[in-house]
Each structure stands twice: as structure tokens, then as C-alpha cells.
VEXMARLUM-235135 format. One line per 2 residues: for each residue x, y, z of C-alpha. Coordinates in nm, 2 decimals, decimal comma, padded with zeros to 4 digits. Example, Ala and Ser with C-alpha at 12.3 -4.5 7.8 and 13.67 -1.06 7.14 Angstrom:
! residues 2
01,23/-00,45/00,78  01,37/-00,11/00,71
***
This chain:
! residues 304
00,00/00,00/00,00  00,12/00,34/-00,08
00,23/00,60/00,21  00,17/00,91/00,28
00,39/01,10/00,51  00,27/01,40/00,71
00,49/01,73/00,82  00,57/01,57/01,15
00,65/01,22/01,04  00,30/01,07/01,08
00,21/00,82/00,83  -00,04/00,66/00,64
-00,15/00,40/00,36  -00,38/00,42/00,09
-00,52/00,08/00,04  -00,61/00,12/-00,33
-00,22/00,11/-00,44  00,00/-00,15/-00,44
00,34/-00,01/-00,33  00,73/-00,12/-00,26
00,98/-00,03/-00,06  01,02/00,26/00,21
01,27/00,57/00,23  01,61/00,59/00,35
01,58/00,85/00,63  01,97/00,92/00,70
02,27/01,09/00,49  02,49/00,81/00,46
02,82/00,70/00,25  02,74/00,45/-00,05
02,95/00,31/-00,24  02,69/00,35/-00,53
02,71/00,72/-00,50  03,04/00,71/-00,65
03,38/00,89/-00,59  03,32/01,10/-00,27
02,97/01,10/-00,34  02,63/01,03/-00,07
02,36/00,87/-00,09  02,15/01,12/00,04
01,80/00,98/00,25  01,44/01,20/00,30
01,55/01,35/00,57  01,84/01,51/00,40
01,71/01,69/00,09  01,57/02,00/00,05
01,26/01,91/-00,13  01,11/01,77/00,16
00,80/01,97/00,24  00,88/02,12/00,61
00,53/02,28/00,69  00,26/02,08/00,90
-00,04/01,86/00,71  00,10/01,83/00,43
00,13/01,50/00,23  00,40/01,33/00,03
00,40/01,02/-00,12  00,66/00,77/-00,09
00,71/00,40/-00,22  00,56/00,13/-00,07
00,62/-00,18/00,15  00,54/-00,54/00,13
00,49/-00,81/00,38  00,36/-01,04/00,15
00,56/-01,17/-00,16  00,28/-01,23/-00,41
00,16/-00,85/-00,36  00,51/-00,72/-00,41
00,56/-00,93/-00,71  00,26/-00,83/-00,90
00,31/-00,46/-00,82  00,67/-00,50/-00,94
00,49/-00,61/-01,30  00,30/-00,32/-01,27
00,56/-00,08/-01,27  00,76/-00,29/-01,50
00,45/-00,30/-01,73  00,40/00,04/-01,71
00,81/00,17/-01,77  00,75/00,00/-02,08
00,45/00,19/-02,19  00,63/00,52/-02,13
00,95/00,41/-02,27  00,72/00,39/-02,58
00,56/00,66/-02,57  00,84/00,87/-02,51
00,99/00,71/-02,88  01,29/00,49/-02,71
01,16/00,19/-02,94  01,41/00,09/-03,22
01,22/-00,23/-03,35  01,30/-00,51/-03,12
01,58/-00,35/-02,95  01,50/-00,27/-02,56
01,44/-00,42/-02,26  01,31/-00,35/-01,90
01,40/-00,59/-01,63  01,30/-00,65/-01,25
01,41/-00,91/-01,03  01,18/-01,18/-00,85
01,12/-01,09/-00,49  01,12/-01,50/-00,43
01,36/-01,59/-00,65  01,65/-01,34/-00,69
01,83/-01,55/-00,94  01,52/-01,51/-01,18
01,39/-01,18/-01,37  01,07/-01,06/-01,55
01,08/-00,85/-01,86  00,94/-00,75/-02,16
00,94/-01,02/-02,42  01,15/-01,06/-02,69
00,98/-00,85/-03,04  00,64/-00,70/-02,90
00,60/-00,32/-02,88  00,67/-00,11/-02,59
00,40/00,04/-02,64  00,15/-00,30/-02,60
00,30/-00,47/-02,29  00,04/-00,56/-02,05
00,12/-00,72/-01,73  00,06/-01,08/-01,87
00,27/-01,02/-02,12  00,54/-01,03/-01,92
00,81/-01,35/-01,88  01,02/-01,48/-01,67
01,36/-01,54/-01,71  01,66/-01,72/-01,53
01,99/-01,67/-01,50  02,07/-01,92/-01,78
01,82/-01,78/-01,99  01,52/-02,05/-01,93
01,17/-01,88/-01,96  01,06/-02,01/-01,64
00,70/-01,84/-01,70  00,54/-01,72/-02,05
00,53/-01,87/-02,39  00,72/-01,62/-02,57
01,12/-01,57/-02,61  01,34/-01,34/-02,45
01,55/-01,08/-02,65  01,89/-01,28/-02,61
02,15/-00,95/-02,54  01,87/-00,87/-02,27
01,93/-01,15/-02,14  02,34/-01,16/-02,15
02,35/-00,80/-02,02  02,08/-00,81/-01,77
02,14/-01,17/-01,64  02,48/-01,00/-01,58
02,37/-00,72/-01,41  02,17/-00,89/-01,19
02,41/-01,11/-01,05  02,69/-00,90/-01,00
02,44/-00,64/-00,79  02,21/-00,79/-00,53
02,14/-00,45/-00,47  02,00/-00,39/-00,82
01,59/-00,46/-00,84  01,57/-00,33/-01,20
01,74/-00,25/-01,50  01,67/-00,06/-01,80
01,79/-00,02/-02,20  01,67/00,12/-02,49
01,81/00,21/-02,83  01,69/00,56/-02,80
01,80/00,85/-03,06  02,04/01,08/-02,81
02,19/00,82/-02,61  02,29/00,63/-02,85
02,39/00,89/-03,07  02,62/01,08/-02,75
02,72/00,72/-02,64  02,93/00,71/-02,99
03,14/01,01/-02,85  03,27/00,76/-02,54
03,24/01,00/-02,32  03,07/01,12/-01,96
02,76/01,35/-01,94  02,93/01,70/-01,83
02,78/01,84/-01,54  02,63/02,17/-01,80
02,24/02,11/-01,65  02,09/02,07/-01,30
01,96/01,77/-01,45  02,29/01,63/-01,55
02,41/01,65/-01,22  02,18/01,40/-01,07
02,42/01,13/-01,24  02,77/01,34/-01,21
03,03/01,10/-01,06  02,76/00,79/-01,06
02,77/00,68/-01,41  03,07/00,52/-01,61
03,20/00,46/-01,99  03,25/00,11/-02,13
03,47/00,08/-02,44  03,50/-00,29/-02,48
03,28/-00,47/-02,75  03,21/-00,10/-02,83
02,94/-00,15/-03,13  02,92/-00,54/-03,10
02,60/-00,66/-03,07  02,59/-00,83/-02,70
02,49/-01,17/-02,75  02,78/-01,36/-02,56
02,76/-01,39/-02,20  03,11/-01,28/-02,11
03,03/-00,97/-02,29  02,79/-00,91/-02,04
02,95/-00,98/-01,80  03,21/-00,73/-01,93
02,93/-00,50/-01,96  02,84/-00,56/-01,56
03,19/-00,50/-01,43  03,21/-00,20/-01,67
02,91/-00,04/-01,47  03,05/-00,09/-01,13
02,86/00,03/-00,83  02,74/00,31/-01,08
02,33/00,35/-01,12  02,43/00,39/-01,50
02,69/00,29/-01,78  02,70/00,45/-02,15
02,82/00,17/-02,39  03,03/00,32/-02,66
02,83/00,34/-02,99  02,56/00,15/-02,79
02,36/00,33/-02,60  02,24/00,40/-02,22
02,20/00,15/-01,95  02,05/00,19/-01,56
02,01/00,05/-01,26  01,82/00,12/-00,96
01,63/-00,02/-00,64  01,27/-00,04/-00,79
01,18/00,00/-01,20  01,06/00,36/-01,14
01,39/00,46/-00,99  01,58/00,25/-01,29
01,30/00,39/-01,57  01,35/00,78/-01,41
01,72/00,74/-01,47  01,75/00,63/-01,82
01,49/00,92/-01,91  01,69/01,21/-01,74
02,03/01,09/-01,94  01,85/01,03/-02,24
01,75/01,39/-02,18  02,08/01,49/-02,08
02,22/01,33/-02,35  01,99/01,55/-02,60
02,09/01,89/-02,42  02,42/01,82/-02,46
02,44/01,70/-02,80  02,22/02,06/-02,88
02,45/02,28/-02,68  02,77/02,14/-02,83
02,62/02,20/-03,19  02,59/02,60/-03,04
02,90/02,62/-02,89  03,10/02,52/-02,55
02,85/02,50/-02,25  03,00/02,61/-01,94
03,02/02,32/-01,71  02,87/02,37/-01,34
03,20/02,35/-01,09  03,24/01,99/-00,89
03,09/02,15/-00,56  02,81/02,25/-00,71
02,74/01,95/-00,91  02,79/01,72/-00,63
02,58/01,95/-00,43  02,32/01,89/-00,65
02,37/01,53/-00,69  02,30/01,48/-00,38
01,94/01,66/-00,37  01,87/01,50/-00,70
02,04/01,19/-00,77  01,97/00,93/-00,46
01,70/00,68/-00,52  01,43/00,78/-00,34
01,42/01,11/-00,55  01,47/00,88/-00,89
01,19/00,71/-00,79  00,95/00,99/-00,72
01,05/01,18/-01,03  00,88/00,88/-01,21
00,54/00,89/-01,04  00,44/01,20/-01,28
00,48/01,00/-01,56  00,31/00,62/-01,39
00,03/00,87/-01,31  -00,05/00,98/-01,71
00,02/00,61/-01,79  -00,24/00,45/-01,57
-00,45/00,76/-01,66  -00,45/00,68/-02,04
-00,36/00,32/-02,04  -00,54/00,10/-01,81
-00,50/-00,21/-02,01  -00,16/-00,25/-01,93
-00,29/-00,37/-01,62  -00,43/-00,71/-01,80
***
């Protein structure tokens, strides 16, 4: 069920949702924040409404495994409806992944050559880490399941993953480069997202490949594959989905302001600064709610 927190800490649930996990309420160090970097809680951001009676919605929590693992479809379900609404399709290229809260070894995603823009929550299969579809009749896309597989295994942490062939990350990733701290937004990934060079191009279809791919990402929340495109990670699919959308968009603000001229980049201070307002998962995750809110709104058969 989804909470509600009040000025003064009170909470409550709204039985109609089915939400995940709860906040982190400290400032503490995380190796996932990157170099020097925090991994900032509720209680230490700014954006935290500080007068009485007012509400904010956070993620949810499960007791029971069934719940979480259908509300995890959900969100899974619905990332892929934005991600096609948004454009990120590129034929059968693309794939959203979250792990099994029973089985962490196992992972549902979209299957392999349906549209973004059609999965519904039955549509969804799931996959093991030897790439046996353990549930569903359809294939999965085989370099989802090299990289992701991957992924998965060398984070616990990670609950979801996401990649896409979309026009401006793939088209920066080709540079083999970092995002440059030039936008607020920018900064929610500054010093938490990497470059990997090797297999630049290739098409990832062997699994050491991916696993290349996994130890190129790190403890990162994102990696930019050279002349491949944008990859991300986070602790629930809204978090994950939230952070491939803001680089893709970062990606396209860049790529414009370079054609203009030389942006001015924002000194490390600040950027971190604002990293760590921005940029911990808690805030990925509610800068995705905007967008599962108009999806639900306009496409309730995603729920089927």
C-alpha cells in the first residue's frame, strides 16, 4: 500500500495502491554514489515539504511476496509503456527488467519483439539466469538477457534495470564520453555513471560480454556503452526507468548545446551539491510517479 507522510512524520496507507519499498531517512556513505559521493535519505534533501499537514507520497512496503511481485509487473509493465511513448523503441531493441522478490536468481521482462508500447502485465516473462523462460510462452531478447542476467548477478542491490536504443543516447554514447555536469539535471548522475569501451558496437549476445558489460558499470546506477547506448540500474523499475529518461534527456541537451557552442560546465561542488538533492534513489523514484500517473491515466490495459 502506498504512504503518505505528514509534516511531523505521521504516516499513512492508501489501500487502493499496491506499493514497494520505504525511504532511506539518514545521509549516509554508499558506495553507489560514487567517488566521494552520498547517498542522500528523505530526511536530508531540501525538497522535503517542512510545513505541517502536508502530504507526500513515498514507495511502498510489502509483507507479503505475491503482492510485491505483481506490483513490481506493474511498474515494470508500465516503464514499458512510457518508454514507448516517449519514442525509445528501435524495432525489437529494448528491454526493462526486475528481479523476483522470491527468486532473486530469476527476472521478469518484456518479451523478446512485442512493442513497448502493448505490454500488459501478462505479457510479461520470466527469465533465469541461464536464460530458461521459467513463466510465458514467448522468447526473451537474447543480449537482454546476456547484459541483464549479468547485471543482476553482479548487484544484489539492483531490483531493475533498464535499455533502450533511444536517438540521443545512442547517438552521445558514440562520442565515449561522460555526461558533463552543463544542466541541473545532469548532475543527478555526475560522478555515478561510467563509460564502457569494450565490444564498443558489437551486438551483446555472448555472455562474457555481459559480464564485461556488468563490471564496466561498477557500483554506478548507470553505464553509457560506446556506440551502444544508455544502461541503468536502480532499487525499484521507477527509480531505474526515471534514470534512463533524465540521461537520455541529458544526452539530448548536450548534443544541442555542443552544436551552439561550448557550455560552461557547473564546478564539482556544485554539481555534487546537486547530486546529492537530486540523484539518490528515493528522489529517482519519485520523479517517475508523474509520468506512472499519465500512464495508468491513459492506459489502463496495461494492467491485463
Amino acid at each position: 500500500m502506498d504512504r503518505t507522510t505528514h509534516a511531523d512524520g505521521h504516516q499513512e496507507t492508501d489501500p487502493r495502491t499496491d506499493p514497494r519499498t520505504g525511504p532511506t531517512t539518514d545521509a549516509t556513505t554508499d558506495p553507489k554514489a560514487g567517488p566521494g559521493g552520498t547517498r542522500t535519505g528523505l530526511s536530508g534533501s531540501a525538497f522535503v515539504p517542512r510545513q505541517e499537514n502536508l502530504e507526500l507520497n513515498l514507495p511502498p512496503v510489502f509483507t507479503d511476496s505475491a503482492q510485491e511481485r505483481e506490483h513490481r509487473k506493474q511498474r515494470l509493465a508500465g516503464a514499458c509503456r512510457v518508454f514507448g511513448r516517449l519514442g525509445f523503441s528501435e524495432g525489437v531493441a529494448g528491454h526493462i527488467t526486475v528481479r523476483d522478490p522470491d527468486y532473486p536468481d530469476m527476472f521478469w521482462v518484456n518479451p523478446f519483439g512485442m512493442s513497448f508500447r502493448h505490454v500488459r502485465v501478462s505479457d510479461l516473462i520470466l527469465v533465469d539466469h541461464e536464460g530458461q523462460v521459467r513463466h510465458g510462452r514467448r522468447p526473451v531478447n537474447r543480449a537482454g538477457f546476456v547484459i541483464h542476467s549479468a547485471i543482476h548477478a553482479a548487484r544484489p542491490d539492483v531490483v531493475a534495470a533498464c535499455h533502450a536504443h533511444a536517438v540521443h543516447g545512442k547517438a552521445f554514447s558514440s562520442l565515449g564520453r561522460l555526461l558533463d555536469p552543463i544542466t541541473q539535471d545532469a548532475c543527478a548522475v555526475y560522478e555515478q555513471h561510467t563509460v564502457h569501451r569494450d565490444g564498443a558496437g558489437a551486438v551483446v549476445v555472448e555472455e562474457e560480454a555481459g559480464r564485461q558489460l556488468a563490471a564496466g558499470l561498477g557500483r554506478h546506477k548507470a553505464v553509457i556503452h560506446q556506440n551502444h547506448g544508455v544502461f541503468t540500474v536502480g532499487e525499484s523499475v521507477d527509480e531505474a526507468a526515471w534514470w534512463f529518461i533524465s540521461m537520455e534527456r541529458s544526452a539530448q541537451a548536450q548534443l544541442m548545446a555542443e552544436a551552439a557552442g561550448t557550455p560552461h560546465l557547473i564546478d564539482p561542488e556544485a554539481a555534487r551539491h546537486t547530486r546529492d538533492q537530486t540523484g539518490f534513489p528515493l528522489a529517482g523514484w519519485f520523479s517517475f510517479q508523474p509520468l506512472w500517473d499519465e500512464i495508468v491515466r491513459t492506459d489502463p490495459d496495461l494492467f491485463e
